[in-house]
Jmol script that loads the backbone (N, CA, C; Angstrom):
load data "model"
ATOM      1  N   UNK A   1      90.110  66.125  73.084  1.00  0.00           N
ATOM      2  CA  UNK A   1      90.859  67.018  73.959  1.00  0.00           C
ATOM      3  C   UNK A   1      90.532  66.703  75.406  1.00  0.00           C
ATOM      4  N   UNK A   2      91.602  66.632  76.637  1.00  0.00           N
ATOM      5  CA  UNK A   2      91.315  66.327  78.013  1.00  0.00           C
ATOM      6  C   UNK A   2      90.369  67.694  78.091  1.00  0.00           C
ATOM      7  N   UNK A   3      89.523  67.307  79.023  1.00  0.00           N
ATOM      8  CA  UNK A   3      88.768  68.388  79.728  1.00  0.00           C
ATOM      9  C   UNK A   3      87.853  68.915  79.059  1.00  0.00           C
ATOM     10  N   UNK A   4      87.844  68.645  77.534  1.00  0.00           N
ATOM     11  CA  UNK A   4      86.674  69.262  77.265  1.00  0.00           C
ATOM     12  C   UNK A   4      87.265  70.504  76.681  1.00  0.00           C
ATOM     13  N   UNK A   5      88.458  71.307  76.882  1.00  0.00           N
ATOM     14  CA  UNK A   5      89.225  72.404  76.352  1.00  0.00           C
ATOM     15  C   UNK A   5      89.634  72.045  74.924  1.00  0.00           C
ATOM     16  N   UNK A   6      88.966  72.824  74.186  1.00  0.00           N
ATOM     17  CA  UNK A   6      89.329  72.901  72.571  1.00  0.00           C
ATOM     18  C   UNK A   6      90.287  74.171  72.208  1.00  0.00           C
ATOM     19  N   UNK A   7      90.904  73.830  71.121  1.00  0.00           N
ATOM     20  CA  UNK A   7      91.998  75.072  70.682  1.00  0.00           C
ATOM     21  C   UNK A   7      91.124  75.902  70.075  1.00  0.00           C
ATOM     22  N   UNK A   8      91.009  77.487  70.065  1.00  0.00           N
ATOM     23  CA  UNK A   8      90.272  77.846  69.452  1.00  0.00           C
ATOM     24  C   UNK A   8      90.995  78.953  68.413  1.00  0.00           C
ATOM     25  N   UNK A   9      90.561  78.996  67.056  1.00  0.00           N
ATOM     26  CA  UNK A   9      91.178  79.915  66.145  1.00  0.00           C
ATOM     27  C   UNK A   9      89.948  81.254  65.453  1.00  0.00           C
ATOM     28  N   UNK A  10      91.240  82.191  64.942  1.00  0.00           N
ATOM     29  CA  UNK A  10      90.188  83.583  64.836  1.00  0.00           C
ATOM     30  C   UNK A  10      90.696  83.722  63.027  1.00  0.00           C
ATOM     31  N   UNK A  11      90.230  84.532  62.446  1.00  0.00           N
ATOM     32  CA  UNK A  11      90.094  84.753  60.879  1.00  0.00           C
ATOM     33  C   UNK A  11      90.715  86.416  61.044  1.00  0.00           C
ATOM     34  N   UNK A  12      90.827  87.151  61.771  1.00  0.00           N
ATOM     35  CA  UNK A  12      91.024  88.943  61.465  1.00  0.00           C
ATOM     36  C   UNK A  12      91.205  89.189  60.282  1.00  0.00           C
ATOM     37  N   UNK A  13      92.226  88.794  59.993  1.00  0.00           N
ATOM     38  CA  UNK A  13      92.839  89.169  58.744  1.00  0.00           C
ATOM     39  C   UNK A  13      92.391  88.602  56.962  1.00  0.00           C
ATOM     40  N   UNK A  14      91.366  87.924  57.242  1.00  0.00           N
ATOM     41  CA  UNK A  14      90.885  87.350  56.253  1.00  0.00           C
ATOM     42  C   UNK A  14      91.509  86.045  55.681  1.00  0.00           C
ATOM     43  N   UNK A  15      91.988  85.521  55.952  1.00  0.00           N
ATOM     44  CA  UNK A  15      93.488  84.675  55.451  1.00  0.00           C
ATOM     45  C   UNK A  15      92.545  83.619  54.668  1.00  0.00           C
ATOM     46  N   UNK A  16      92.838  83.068  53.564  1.00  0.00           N
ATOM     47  CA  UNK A  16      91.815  82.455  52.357  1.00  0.00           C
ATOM     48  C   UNK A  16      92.430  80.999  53.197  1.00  0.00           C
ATOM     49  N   UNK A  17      93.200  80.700  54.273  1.00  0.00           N
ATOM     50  CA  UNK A  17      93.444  79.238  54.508  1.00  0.00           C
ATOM     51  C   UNK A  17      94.186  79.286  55.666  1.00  0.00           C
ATOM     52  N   UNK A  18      93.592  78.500  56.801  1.00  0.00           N
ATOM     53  CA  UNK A  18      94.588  78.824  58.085  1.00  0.00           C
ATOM     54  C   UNK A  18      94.875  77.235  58.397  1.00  0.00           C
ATOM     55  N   UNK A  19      96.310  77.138  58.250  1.00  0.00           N
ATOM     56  CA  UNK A  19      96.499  75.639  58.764  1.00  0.00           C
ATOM     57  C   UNK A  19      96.478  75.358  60.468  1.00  0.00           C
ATOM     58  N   UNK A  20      96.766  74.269  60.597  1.00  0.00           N
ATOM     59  CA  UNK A  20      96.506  73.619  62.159  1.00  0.00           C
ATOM     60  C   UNK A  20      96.857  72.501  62.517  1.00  0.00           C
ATOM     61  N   UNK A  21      97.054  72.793  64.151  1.00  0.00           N
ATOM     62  CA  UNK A  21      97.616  70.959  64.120  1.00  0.00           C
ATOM     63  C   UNK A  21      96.423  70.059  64.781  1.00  0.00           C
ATOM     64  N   UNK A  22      95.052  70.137  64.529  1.00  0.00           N
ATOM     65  CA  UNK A  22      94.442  69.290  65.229  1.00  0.00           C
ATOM     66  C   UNK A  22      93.264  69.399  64.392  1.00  0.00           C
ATOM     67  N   UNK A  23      92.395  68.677  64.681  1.00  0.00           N
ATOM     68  CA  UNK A  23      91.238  68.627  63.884  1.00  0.00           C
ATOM     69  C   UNK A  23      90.054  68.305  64.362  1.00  0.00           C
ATOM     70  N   UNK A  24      89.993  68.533  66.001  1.00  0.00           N
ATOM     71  CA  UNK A  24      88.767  68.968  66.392  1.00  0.00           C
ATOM     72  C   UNK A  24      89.010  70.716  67.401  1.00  0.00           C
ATOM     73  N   UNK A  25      88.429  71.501  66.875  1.00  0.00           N
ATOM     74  CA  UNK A  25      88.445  72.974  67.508  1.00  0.00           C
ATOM     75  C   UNK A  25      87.008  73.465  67.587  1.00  0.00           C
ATOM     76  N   UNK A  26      87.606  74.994  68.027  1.00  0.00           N
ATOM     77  CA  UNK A  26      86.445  76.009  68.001  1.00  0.00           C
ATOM     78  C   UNK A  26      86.928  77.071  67.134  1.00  0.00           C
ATOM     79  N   UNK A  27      85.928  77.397  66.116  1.00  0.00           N
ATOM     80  CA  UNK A  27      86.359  78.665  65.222  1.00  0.00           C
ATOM     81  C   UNK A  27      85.187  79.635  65.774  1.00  0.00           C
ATOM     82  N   UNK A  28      86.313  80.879  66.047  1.00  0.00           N
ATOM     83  CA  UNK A  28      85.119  82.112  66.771  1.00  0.00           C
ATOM     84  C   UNK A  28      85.043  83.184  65.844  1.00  0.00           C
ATOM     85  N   UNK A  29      85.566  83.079  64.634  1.00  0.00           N
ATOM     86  CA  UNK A  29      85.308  84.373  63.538  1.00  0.00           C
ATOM     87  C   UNK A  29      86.650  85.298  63.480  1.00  0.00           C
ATOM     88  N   UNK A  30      86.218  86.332  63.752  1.00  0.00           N
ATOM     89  CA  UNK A  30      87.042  87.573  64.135  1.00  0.00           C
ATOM     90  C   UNK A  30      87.168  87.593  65.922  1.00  0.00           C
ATOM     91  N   UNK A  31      88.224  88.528  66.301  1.00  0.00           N
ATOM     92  CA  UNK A  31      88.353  88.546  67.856  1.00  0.00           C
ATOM     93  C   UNK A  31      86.913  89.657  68.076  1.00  0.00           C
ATOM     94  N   UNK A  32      86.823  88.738  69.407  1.00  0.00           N
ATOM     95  CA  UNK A  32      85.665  89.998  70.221  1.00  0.00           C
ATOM     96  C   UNK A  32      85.935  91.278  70.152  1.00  0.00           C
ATOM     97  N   UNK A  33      85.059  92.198  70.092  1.00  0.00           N
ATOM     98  CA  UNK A  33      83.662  91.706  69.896  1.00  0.00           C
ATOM     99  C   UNK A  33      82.707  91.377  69.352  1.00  0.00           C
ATOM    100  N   UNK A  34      83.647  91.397  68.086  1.00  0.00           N
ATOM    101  CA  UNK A  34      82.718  91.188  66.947  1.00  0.00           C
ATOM    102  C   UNK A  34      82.753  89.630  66.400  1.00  0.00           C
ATOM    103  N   UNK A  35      83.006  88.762  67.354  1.00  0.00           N
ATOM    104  CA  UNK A  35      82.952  87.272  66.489  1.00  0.00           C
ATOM    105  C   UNK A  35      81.927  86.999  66.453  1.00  0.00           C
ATOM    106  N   UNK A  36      81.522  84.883  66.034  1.00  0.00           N
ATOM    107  CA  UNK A  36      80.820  84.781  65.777  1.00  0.00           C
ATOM    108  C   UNK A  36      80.423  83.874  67.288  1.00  0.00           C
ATOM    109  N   UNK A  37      79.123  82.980  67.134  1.00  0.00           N
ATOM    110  CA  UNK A  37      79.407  81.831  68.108  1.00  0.00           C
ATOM    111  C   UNK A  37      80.402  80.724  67.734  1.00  0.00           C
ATOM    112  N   UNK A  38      80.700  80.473  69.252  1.00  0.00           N
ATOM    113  CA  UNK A  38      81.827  79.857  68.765  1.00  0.00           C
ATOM    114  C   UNK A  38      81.939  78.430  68.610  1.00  0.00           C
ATOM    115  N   UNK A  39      82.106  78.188  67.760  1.00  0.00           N
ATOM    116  CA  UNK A  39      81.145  77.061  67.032  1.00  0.00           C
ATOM    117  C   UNK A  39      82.433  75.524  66.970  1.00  0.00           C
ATOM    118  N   UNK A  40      81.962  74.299  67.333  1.00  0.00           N
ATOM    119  CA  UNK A  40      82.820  73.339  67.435  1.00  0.00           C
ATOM    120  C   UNK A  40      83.314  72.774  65.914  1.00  0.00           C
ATOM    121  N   UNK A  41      84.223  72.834  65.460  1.00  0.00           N
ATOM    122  CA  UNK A  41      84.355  72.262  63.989  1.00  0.00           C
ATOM    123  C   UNK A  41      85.345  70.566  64.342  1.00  0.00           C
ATOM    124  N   UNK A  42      84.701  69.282  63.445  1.00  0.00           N
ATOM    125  CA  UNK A  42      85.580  68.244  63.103  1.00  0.00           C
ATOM    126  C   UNK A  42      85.596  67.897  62.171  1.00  0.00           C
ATOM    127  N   UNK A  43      87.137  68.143  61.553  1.00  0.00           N
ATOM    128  CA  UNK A  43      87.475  67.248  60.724  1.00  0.00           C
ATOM    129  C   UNK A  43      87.128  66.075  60.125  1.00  0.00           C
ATOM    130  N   UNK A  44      87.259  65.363  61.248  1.00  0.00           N
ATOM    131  CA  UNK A  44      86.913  63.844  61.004  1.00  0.00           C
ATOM    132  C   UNK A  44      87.973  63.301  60.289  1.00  0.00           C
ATOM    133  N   UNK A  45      87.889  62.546  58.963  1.00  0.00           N
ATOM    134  CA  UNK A  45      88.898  61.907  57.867  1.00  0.00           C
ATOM    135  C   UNK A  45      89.445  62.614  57.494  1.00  0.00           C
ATOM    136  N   UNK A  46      88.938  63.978  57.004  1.00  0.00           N
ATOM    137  CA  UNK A  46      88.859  64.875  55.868  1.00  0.00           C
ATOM    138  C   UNK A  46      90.366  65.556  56.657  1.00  0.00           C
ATOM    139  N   UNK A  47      91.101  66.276  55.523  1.00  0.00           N
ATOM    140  CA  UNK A  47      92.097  67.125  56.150  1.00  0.00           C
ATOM    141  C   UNK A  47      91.935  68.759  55.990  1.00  0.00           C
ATOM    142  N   UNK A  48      90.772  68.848  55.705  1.00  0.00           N
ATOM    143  CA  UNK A  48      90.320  70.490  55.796  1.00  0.00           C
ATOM    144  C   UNK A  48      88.623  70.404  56.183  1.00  0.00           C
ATOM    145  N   UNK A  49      87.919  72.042  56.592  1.00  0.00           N
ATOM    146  CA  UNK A  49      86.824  72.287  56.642  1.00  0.00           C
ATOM    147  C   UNK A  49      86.557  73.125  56.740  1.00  0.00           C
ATOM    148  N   UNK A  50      85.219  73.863  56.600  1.00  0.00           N
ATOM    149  CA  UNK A  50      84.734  75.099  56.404  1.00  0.00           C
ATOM    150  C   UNK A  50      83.632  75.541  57.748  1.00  0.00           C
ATOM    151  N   UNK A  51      84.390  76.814  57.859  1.00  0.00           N
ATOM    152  CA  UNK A  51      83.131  76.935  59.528  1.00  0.00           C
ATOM    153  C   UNK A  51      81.910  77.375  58.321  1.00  0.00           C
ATOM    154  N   UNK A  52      81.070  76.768  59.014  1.00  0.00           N
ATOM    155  CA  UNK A  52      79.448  77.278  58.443  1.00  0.00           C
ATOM    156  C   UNK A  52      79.101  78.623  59.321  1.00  0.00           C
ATOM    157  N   UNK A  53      79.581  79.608  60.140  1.00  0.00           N
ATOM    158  CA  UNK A  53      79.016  80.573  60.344  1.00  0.00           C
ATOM    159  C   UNK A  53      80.173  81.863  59.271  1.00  0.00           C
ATOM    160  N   UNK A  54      81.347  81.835  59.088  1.00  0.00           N
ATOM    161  CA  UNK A  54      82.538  82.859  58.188  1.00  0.00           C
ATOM    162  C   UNK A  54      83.189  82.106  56.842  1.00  0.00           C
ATOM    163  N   UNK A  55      82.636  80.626  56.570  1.00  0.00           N
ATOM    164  CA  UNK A  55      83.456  80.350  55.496  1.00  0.00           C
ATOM    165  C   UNK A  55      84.794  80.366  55.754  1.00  0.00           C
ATOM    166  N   UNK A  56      85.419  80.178  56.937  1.00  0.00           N
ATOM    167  CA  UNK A  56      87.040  80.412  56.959  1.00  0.00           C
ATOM    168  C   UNK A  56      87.292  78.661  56.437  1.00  0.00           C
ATOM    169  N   UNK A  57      88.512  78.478  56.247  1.00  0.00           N
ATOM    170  CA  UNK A  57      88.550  77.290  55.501  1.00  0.00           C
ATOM    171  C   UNK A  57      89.854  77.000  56.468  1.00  0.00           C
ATOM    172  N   UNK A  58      89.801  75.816  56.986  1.00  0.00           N
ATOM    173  CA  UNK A  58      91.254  75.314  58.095  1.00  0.00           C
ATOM    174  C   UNK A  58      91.345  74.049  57.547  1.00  0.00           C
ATOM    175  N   UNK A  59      92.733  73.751  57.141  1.00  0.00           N
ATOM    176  CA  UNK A  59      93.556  72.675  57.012  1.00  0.00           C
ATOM    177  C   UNK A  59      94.622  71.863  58.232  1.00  0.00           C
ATOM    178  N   UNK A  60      94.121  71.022  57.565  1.00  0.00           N
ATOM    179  CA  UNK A  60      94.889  70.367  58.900  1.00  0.00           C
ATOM    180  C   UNK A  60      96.357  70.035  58.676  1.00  0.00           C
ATOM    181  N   UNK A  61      97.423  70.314  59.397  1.00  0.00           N
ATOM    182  CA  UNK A  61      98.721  70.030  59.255  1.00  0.00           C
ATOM    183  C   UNK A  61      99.461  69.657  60.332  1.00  0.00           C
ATOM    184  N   UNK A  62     100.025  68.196  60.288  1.00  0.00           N
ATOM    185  CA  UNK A  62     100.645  67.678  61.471  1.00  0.00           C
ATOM    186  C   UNK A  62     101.657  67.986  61.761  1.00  0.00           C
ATOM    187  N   UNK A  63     102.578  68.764  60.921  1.00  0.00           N
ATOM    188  CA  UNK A  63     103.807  69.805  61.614  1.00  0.00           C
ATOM    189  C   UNK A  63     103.599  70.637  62.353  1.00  0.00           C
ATOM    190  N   UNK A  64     101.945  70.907  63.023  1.00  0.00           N
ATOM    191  CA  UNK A  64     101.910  71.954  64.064  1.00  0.00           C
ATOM    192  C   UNK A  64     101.703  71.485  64.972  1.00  0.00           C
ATOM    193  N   UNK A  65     101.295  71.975  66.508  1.00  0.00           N
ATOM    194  CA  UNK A  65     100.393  71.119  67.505  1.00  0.00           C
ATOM    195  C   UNK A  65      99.513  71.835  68.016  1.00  0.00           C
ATOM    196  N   UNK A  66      98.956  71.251  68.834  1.00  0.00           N
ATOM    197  CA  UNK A  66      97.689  71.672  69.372  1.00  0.00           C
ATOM    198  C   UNK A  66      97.043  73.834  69.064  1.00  0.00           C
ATOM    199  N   UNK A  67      98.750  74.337  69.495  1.00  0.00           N
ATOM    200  CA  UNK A  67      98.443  75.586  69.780  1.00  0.00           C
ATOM    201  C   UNK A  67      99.373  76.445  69.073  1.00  0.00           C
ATOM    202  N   UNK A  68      99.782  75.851  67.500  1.00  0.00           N
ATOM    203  CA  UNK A  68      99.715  77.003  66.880  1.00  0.00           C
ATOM    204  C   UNK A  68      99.017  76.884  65.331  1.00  0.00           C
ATOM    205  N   UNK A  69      98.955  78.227  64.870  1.00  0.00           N
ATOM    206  CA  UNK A  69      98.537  78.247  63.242  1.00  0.00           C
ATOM    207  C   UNK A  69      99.403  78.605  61.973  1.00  0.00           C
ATOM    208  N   UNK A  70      99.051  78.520  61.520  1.00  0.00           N
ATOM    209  CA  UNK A  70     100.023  79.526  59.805  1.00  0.00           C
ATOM    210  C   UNK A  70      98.930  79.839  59.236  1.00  0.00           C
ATOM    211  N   UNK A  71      98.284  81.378  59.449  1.00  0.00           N
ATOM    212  CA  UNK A  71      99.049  82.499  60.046  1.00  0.00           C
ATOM    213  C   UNK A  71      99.561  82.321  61.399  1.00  0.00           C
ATOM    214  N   UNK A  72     100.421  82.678  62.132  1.00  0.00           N
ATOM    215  CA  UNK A  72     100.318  82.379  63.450  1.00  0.00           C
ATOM    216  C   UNK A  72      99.174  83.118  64.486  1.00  0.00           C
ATOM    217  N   UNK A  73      99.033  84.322  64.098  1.00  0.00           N
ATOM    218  CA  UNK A  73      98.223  85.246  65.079  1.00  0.00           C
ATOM    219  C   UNK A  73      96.556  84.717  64.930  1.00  0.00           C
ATOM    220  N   UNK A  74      96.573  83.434  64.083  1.00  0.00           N
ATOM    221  CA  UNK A  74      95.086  82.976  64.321  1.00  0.00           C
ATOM    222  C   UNK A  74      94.486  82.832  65.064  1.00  0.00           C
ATOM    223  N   UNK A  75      95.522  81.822  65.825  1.00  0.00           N
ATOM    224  CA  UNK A  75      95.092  80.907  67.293  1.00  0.00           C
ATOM    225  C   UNK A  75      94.897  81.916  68.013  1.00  0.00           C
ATOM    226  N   UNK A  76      93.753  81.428  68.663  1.00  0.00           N
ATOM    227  CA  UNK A  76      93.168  82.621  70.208  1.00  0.00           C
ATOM    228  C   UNK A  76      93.048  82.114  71.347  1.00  0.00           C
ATOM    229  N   UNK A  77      94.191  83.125  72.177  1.00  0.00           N
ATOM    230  CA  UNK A  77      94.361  82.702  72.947  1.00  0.00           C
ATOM    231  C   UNK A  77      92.892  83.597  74.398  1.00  0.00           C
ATOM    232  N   UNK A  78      91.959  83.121  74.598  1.00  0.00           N
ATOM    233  CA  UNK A  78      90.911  83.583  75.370  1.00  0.00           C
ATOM    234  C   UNK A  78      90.929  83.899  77.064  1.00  0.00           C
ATOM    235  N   UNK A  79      91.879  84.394  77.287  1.00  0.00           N
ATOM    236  CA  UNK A  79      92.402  85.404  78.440  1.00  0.00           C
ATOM    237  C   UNK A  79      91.298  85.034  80.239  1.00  0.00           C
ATOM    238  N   UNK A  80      90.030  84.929  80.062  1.00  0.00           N
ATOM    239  CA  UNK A  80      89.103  85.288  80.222  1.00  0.00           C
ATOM    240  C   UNK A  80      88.640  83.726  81.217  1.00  0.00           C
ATOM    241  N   UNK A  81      89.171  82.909  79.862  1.00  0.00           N
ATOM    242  CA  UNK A  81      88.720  81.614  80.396  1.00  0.00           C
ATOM    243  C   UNK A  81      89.657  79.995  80.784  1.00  0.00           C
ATOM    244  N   UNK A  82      91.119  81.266  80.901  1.00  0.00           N
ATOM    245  CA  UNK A  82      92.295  80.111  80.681  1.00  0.00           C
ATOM    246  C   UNK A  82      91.862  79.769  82.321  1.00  0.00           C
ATOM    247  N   UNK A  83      92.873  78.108  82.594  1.00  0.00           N
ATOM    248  CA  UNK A  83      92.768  77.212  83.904  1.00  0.00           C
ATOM    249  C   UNK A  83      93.903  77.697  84.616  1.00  0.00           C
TER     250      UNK A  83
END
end "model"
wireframe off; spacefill off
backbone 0.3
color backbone group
């Protein structure tokens, strides 16, 4: 990612599988304030992975891009720290 800015996705709703279009992010749990740290996840080869702090499980899917999910309301958008 330019800049060092990663897409970052949230779990609320529990969703057993959140797809994506990229495969290096940040998974932050649930929305503040109750997430987790927000932790860098890669893919790598693989086309899915598991955050080691919630078990959320993200697949990777190249019909999306950078900034959205299925669910859609995954992706978080972080208010706080946009450019």
């Amino acid at each position: 990612m330019a800049g060092g800015q990663y897409s970052k996705f949230r779990n609320d709703k529990a969703a057993r599988d959140i797809r994506i279009g990229v495969k290096e992010f940040k998974c932050i749990g649930v929305s503040p304030p109750h997430d987790h740290p927000h932790v860098y996840l890669d893919m790598g080869d693989a086309n899915f992975i598991l955050c080691p702090y919630c078990a959320t499980r993200f697949s990777f899917d190249r019909t999306l891009n950078s900034n959205e999910a299925d669910p859609r309301e995954c992706l978080f958008i972080d208010e706080y720290n946009e450019q």
